[in-house]
Structures are given as C-alpha cells and as structure tokens.
N, C-alpha and C positions, 0 to 999 in steps of 0.2 A: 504493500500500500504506500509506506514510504517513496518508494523510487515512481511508483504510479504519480505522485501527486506534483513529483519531483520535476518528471518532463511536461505535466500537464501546465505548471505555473510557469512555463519558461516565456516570458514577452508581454504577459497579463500585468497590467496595475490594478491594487486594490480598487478602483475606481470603478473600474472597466466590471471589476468582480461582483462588486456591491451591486450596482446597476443592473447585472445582467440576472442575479438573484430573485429579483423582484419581478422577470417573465411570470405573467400568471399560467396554470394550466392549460389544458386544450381544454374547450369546452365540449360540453357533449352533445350527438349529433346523429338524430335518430335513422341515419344513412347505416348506422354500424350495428344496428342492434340483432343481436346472433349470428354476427361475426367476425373473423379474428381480422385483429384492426395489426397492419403494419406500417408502421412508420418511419419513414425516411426523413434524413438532412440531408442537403446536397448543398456545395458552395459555388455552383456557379450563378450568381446571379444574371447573368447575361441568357441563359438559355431556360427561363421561369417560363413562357411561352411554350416551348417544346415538353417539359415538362409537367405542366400546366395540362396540355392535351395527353399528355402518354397515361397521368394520373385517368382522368375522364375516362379515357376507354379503356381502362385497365377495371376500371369501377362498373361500367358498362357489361364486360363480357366476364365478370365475375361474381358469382352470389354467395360464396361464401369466407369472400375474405375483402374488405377493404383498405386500399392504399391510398394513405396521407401523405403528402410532399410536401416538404418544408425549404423554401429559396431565401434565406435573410441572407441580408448582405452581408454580414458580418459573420457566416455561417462558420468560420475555423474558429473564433471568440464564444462562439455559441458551442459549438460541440464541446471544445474543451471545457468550459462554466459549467455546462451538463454534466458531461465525464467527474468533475471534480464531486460534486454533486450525488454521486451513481446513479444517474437519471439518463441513462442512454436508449436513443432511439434505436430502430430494431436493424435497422440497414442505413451507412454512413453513405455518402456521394462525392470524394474527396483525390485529389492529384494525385501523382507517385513523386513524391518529395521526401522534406524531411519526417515532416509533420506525421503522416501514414512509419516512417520509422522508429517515433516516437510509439505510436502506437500499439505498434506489436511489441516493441520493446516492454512497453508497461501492459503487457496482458490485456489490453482493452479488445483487440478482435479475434474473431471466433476462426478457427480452422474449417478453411470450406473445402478443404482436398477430397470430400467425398462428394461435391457437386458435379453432375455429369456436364455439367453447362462448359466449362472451363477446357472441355475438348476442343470447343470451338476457338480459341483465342489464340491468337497465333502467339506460337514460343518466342519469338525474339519480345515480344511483352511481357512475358513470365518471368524469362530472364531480366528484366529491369527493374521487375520489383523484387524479386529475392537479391538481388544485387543492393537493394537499399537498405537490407536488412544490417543494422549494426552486427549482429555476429551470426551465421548460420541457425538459423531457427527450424523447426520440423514443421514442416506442414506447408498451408496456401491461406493466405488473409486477404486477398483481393480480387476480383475480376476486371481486369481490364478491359475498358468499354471504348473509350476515345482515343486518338492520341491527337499532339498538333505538329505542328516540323518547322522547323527553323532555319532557313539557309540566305540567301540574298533572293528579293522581289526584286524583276525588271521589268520594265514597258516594254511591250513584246512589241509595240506598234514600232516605236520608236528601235528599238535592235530590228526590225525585219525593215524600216526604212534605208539604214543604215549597213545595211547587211552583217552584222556582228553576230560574230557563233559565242555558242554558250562554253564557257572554260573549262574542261577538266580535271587542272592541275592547277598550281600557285600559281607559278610562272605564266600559264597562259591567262589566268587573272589577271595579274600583274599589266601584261601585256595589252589586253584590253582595258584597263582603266587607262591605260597611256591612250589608245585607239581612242578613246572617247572624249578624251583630252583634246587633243589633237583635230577634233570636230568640234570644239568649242561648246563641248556638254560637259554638264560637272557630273563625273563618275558616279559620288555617292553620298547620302545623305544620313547620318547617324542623329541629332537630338540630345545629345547626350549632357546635358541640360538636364533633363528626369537620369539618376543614376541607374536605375533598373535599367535602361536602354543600353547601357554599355555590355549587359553581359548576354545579350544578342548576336553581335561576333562573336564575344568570348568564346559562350558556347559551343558556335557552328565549328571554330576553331580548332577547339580545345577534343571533339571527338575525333576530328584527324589527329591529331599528334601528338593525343598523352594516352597512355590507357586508358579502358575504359575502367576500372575499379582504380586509379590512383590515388583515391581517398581513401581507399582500405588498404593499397599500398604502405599510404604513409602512414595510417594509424597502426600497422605491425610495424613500423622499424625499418621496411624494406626499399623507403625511396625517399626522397624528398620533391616539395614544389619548386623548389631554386633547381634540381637537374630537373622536371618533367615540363616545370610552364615556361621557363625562360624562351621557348621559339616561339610561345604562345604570345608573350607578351611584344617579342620582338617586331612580331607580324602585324600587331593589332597596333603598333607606331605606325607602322606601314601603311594600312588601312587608312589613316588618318589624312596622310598629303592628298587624300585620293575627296576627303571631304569637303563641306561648305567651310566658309570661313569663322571661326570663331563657333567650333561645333557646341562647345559646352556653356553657349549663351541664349539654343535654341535648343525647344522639349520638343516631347516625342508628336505633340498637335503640332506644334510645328511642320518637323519634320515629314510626315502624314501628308499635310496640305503642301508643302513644296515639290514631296515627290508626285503626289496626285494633279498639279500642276503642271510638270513638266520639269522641273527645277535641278533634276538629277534621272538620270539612266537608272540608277539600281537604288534601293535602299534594305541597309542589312538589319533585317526584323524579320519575324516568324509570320504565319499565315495569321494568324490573328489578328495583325495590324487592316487587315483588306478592308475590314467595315468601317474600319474608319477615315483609312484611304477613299473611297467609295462614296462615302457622305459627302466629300469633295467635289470629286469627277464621278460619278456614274456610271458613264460610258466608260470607261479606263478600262483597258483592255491588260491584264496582270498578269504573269508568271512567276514561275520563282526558278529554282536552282539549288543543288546543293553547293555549299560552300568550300569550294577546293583548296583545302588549307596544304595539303601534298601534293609533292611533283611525282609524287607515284598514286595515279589513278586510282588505284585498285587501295589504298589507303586511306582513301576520304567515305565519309559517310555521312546518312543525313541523320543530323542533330536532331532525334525524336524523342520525348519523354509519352509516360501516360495523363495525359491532359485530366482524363474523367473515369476512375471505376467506382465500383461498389466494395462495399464491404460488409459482413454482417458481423453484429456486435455481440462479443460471446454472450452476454446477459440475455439475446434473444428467447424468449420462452418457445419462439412457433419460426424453427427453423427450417421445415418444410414448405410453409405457407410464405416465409422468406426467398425461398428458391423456387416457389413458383411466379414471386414478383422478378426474379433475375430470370428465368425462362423469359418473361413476354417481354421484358425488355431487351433484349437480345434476340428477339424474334427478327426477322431480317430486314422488313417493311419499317418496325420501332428505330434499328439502328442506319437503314434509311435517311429518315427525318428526320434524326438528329444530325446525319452530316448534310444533309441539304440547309439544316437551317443555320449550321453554327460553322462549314466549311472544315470540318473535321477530317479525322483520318480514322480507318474504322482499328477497333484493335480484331476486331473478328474476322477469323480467316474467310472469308466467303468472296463472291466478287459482289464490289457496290461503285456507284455512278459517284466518281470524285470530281469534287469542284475544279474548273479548266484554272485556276490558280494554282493546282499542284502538278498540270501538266509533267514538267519539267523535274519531279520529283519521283512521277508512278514509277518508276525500274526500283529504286529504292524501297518504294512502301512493299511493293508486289516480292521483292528478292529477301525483305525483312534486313536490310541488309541499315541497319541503325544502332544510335550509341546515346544512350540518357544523358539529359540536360547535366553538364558537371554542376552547376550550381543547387539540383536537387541536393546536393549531399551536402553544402555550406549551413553551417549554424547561421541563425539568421543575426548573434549578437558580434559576427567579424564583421558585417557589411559590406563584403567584398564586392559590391557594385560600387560603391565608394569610393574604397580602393582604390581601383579600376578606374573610377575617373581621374584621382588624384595622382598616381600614376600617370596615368596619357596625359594631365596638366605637366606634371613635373618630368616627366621623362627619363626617373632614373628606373634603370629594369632590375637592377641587383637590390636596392632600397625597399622596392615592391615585393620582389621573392623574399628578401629575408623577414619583412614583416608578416608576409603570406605563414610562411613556417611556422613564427612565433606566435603569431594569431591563432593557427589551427593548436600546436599544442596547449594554449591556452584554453581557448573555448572548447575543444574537446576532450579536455581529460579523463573525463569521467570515463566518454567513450573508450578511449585510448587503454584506460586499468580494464574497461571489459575486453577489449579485445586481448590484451593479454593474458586476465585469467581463463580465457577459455583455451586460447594457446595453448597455456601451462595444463588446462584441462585431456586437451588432446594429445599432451605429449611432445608440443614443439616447443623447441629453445627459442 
C-alpha cells in the first residue's frame, strides 16, 4: 500500500487533492437497473464524441450489462485521486507511458493474459508495453487499441510541385532541406516556444539511433545517455539551421498556422498536429514521413507509441462482462470510427482504411516495423522537454548529456534499487 500511494502522489498538490475529493457520486439511473453496470475512465478528451456514440450502441445492443464512459479533462488527476481513494473504475482508457508503468508497478491493474481478444493486436504493440514495465512482470495489463506516429509532415502539393522525393536516410534529409533552401522555401518549422514541441524530433530521432530499451539500459548499469544520445543531440542542432528564425519565440499555434500556410515545406510533429493544421487551410493537402535519423535505411523506424488502450482494474468484480465491453470495442467497424474520427493508427492486426496523412508511413505500420516514444519512459519531474530546449538555446551537447545522467539517476532511484534487486533476485551481478 505504501509504495501504491507512493507512485500514485507523484505530480498531485494537496490542492488538486482536496478538490478532486469533493467529486460527488454517480447518480442513479434507472437505465441500469438488473444490470451489471461497467464503468470506464478514459483521458482523451479530444475523442468524447466517438466515444460518446460507441457508449450508445454498446447500451443499444446490450441488455444485460450497461457501459458508463467517463471523458474529464483532467482524466490522469482523476484516476489517480480515485486510485488513492480505492475507488476504481472497472476499465481504465489511458497511453503507454509512464503513468500505465506506474500502474502495474503499484498492483493497481488486473492481469488480462487470459482475454482471447489480445490475439488480435499486433505484437510489435505488446512488445511496447511490457517494455514499459519497470522490471519484468508476469502476465498482460493492457490492450492496445490506438497508436499515433511521429515522423516529419510535408505539403505533398508543394514537394510534387517541386519535384522532391521523400529521404530515406540522414544524408538524403540533409540534402533536401539544402534543395528546399535553394528554392527559396524554409525547410522546417518547429514552435519550440511550447517545450513539449521539442521532443517531437527528439523522439522521431532518438528511435533510429539509440536502443530501443536505453532506459532500462541505463537503469542496470549497462550504458549511459552521454554514449547513446550524444548523435541525438548533435542532429537535432542540425535540424535547427534548417528552421524559422528565432524558433523558441514561436509555439506550437504558431507553428501549425505557418506550416498550414505555406511558410515551410515540412514540419517535425506527429499526426496529431493535422486538426489543427486543418483548422487553418482545409484544403491542405498532408503527408508525413518517417524520420531518417540513419544513413542506413534499414535502421530508421517510425516513432510509434500506444496512443489509446484499455485496461481492467484488478478490483473489477464483473471481469467477464469487462471483456465483453473490450470485445465490441475492438469489433472492426468500432475501431473503424475511431480512426476515421481521430486519424489514428489501428493497434489491431486487421486491414483498416488509414487517413491519406499517413500515406507515407503504411510500409511501417503494415511491417510493425516501430520503436516507442523514448520520452514514455522520462519521469515527468526531469522535464526533459526543457532540457531540450535549453540545450538547443545554449548549444553545449556535453552540458546537456551530463545533466541528462545526473537527472535520471536522480529522479529515478527508487526505480534504479528495483531494478537491481531483482537483478540480484535472478542471479545477475
């Protein structure tokens, strides 16, 4: 319970606590009466709509069990005030981040490895969430449902005007941000103004050319971030001459609207950015790209994490009637409509109609051939978006890596004594 309470208060002020305390109940709602009522949190607030309608027909074509969906914005605030609480919903809706690491960590979700559903989900998603697992754990805590992908967005009007091919390596990046130069177009537009923007290269980066586990690397002992990110960071100065002027004086709205614009050929952001791109220009005509951080082709990958799964919560009482709400949402037409509505990437192995934004990505999602966001695994009290920025301000790359180090051993020590005692558990030095 201790260490439960432990990750759960990690970013909470009493404030936030008190506040969120005072949620009154659900009220009662003669839609449920003689039957088993399941209720879900989910944190996207952006896609309340889609699931808005999946709840309705899920209540529709079902009479003996009904499903409550709950969208607050502030839905990771809310689970965790809950959790503290033991007042857990029966099915969580939540990233593959830290946060879901935290989670299994503290015993809070339920082993689903005997759902037949999870046949369906393609392994290279499996593999990223037990990869987030602070130490080898037994079992299966999530279904992955979405994912999003992150590489470089281009005006495909403007590259087929131009005639510019799409890069597959550094060097031919490289190459073409000079080509675009040279047409008196500005390459590339970052924002970096909002610091979360910065670790959108990072990312796309950082799965060419560091391990994909370098944060489990380094919390055994077996690597450091000064040998693994040092090209990372070299690159991403790189990246820079390629931007607008005075990048860290304009946000991500910014940004958005100058590339939507016309203002810049490419901008390095995930597929997520398009609806707000869009809000702009309309008609803009998008693509994207994976990010060729290596001059060996076959070494680059697209930056893909799990944007959206489910989880059920061990306290569930009605685990069956649980996994019959993960059945119909997993149903093919349900996951569908979610990527129709929200431009998604499906994690279900099946074939579905991908938004023509990710054109330039299908080889990748279809081959699974992807590597989770590195900043999933960042404590959120390094702020290595920050960083990141202050870095690219000041420009020293050794300054950066040795603080990167010193940071991680810091904020994750606790983690760091677990991974060792389990070490010492299995018998390695």
């Amino acid at each position: 319970m201790k260490n439960k309470k432990r990750w759960l208060c990690l970013g909470m002020s009493v404030t936030l606590l008190l506040t969120m305390l005072l949620i009154p109940g659900c009220q009662s709602n003669p839609d449920t009466e003689g039957k088993i009522v399941i209720e879900m949190v989910q944190y996207k607030p952006e896609a309340v709509e889609i699931f808005n309608a999946l709840q309705e027909e899920f209540n529709a074509t079902h009479d003996d069990i009904y499903l409550k969906i709950d969208s607050p914005n502030d839905a990771m605030t809310i689970m965790k005030t809950r959790f503290i609480r033991e007042d857990y919903p029966d099915i969580i809706g939540i990233g593959g981040d830290i946060n879901y690491s935290y989670f299994v960590d503290a015993g809070i979700l339920a082993d689903i490895s005997d759902y037949s559903g999870l046949d369906k989900i393609k392994p290279a998603y499996l593999d990223i969430l037990e990869g987030l697992e602070f130490v080898p754990t037994e079992g299966t805590y999530g279904v992955p449902y979405v994912a999003n992908a992150a590489g470089v967005l281009y005006n495909r009007e403007m590259f087929k005007e131009h005639g510019w091919e799409i890069p597959e390596t550094w060097d031919e990046f490289v190459d073409l941000c000079d080509e675009i130069e040279k047409a008196g177009i500005q390459p590339l537009y970052f924002g970096f103004k909002d610091v979360w923007t910065c670790l959108a290269p990072w990312n796309a980066l950082a799965v060419d050319l560091a391990p994909a586990d370098v944060c489990q690397q380094v919390n055994r002992g077996d690597t450091t971030f000064t040998d693994e990110y040092r090209e990372i960071a070299e690159k991403m100065q790189t990246l820079l001459t390629y931007g607008e002027d005075g990048p860290f004086a304009y946000g991500y709205n910014d940004a958005c609207t100058a590339f939507a614009n016309g203002e810049s050929a490419m901008f390095t952001i995930g597929s997520y950015a398009v609806p707000q791109i869009k809000s702009v220009n309309p008609d803009m005509d998008i693509d994207s790209f994976v990010m060729p951080g290596s001059n060996n082709k076959e070494d680059n990958y697209l930056n893909s994490g799990v944007d959206l799964q489910f989880c059920v919560t061990a306290s569930c009482e009605n685990k069956e009637a649980a996994y019959e709400v993960l059945d119909f949402l997993l149903e093919h037409d349900n996951v569908q409509d979610y990527l129709d509505d929200q431009n998604a990437v499906p994690c279900v192995d099946e074939k579905f109609e991908l938004a023509s934004i990710l054109d330039g990505m299908k080889d990748y999602i279809e081959e699974g051939k992807m590597h989770d966001y590195q900043d999933h695994y960042y404590p959120s009290e390094m702020a290595v978006d920050a960083q990141i920025q202050t870095f690219l301000i000041k420009g020293d790359v050794d300054a950066f890596l040795e603080k990167f180090d010193s940071d991680w051993a810091r904020y994750n020590r606790d983690i760091i004594q677990k991974v060792k005692d389990y070490e010492t558990g299995q018998g390695k030095s």
